[in-house]
C-alpha positions as CSV (number, residue, x, y, z in Angstrom):
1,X,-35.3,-8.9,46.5
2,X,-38.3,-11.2,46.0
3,X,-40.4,-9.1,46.6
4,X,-39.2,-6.7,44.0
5,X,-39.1,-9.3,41.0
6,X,-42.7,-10.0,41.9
7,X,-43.5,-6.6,42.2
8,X,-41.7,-6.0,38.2
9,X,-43.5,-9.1,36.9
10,X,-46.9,-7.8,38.5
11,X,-46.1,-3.9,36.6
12,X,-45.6,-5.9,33.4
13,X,-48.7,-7.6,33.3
14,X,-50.2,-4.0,33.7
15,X,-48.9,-2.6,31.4
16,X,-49.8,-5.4,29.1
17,X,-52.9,-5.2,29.5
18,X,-53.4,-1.3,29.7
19,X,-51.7,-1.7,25.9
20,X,-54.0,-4.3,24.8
21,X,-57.3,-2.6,25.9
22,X,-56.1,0.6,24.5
23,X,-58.0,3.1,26.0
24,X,-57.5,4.7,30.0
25,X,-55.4,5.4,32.2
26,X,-52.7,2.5,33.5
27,X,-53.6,3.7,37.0
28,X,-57.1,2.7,36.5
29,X,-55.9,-0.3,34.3
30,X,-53.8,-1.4,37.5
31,X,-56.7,-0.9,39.2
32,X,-59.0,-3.8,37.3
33,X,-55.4,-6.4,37.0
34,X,-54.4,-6.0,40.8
35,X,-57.5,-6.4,42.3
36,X,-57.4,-10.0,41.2
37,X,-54.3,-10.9,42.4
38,X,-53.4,-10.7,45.6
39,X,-50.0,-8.7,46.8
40,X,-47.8,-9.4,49.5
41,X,-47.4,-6.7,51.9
42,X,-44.3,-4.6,50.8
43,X,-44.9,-5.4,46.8
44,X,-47.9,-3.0,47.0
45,X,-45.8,-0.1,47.4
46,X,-43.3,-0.9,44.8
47,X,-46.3,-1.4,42.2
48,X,-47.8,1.8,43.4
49,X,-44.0,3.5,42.6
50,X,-43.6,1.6,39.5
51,X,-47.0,3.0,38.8
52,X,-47.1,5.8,39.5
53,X,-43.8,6.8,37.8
54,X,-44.4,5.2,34.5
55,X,-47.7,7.5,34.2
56,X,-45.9,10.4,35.2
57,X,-42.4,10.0,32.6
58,X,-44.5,7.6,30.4
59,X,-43.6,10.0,27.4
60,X,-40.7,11.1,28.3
61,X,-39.7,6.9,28.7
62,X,-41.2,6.3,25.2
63,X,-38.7,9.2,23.7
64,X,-35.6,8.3,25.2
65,X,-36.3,4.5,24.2
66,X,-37.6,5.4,20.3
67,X,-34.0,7.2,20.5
68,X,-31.9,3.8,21.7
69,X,-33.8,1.4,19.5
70,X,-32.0,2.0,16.1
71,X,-32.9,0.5,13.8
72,X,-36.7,-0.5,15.1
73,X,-39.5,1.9,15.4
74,X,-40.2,2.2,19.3
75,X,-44.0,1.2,18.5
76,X,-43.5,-1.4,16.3
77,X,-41.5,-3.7,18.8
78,X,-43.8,-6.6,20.5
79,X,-46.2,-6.0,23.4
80,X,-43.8,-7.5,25.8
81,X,-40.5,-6.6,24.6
82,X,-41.7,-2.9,24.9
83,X,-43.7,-3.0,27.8
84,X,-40.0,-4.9,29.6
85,X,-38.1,-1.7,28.3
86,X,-40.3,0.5,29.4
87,X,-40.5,-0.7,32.9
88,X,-36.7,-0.7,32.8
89,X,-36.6,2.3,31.8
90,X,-38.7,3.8,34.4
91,X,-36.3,2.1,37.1
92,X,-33.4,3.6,35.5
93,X,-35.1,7.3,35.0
94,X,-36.6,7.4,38.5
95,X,-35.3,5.0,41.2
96,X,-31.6,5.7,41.3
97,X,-31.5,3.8,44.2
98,X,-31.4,0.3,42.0
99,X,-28.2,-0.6,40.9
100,X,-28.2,-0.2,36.9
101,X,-27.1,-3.4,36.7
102,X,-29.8,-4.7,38.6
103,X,-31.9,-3.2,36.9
104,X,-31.0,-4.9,33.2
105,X,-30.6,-7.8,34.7
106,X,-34.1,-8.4,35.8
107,X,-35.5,-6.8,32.5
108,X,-33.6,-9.5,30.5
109,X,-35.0,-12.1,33.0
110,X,-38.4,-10.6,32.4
111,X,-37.9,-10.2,28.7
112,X,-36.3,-14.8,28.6
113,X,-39.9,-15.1,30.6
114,X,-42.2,-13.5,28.3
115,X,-40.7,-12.4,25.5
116,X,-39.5,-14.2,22.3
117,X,-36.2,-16.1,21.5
118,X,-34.3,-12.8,20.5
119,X,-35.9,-10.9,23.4
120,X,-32.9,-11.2,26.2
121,X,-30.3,-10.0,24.1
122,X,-32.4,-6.8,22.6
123,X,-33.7,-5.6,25.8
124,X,-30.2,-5.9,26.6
125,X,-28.9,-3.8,24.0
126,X,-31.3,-1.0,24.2
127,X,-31.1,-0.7,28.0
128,X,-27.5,-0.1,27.6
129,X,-28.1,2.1,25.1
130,X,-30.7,3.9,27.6
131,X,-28.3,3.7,30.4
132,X,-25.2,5.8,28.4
133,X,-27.6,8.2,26.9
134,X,-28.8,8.9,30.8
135,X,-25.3,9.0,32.1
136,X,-25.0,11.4,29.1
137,X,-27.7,13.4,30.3
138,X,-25.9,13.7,33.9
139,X,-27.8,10.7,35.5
140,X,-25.3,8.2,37.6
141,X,-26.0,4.8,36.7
């Protein structure tokens, strides 16, 4: 499972930076970030499937969380906070083979980690949101 959470936190700092320079593709902008850091063998794959899946359902994980975030505007929420959800999101949408619970868990951890005070609990909130509108949608959490 190490592997994994290193593997989440190295897909985070992606997408953090392919946000902040705001032009090209994240598989280019993984590209640039990975290449100075070194993976351990195993956590190169799950990056690649994080990758990967989060450029193919990146709008269709944008829409389902701008639809569980009452309240807040999807792309007003902070670098991190939406960059955690969207990773989470992705697991949920396209690795059913990770427990749900598993899932939230480790996007809160990420979200105590990098995020602000309030981040835990709303990353929280909206992935259970996202995780009954899926079930909703005939996905098994």
């Amino acid at each position: 499972m190490k592997g994994r959470s290193r593997a989440r936190r190295l897909v985070l700092q992606v997408l953090y930076a392919w946000e902040m320079q705001g032009q090209g593709s994240l598989l280019e902008t993984a590209g640039r970030v990975l290449a100075e850091r070194g993976l351990e063998e195993g956590t190169d794959e799950l990056v690649r499937r994080h990758l990967e899946a989060l450029e193919e359902r990146r709008t269709e994980i944008d829409a389902i969380l701008a639809e569980s975030t009452t309240n807040w505007e999807f792309h007003r929420l902070s670098v991190v906070d939406r960059n955690v959800l969207r990773l989470a999101a992705c697991e949920l949408m396209a690795f059913p083979d990770v427990p749900f619970r598993v899932v939230i868990d480790e996007a809160v951890k990420l979200a105590r980690r990098y995020g602000g005070d309030e981040s835990p609990r709303f990353v929280n909130g909206v992935l259970d949101a996202v995780r009954i509108r899926l079930s909703g949608a005939s996905t098994s959490p």
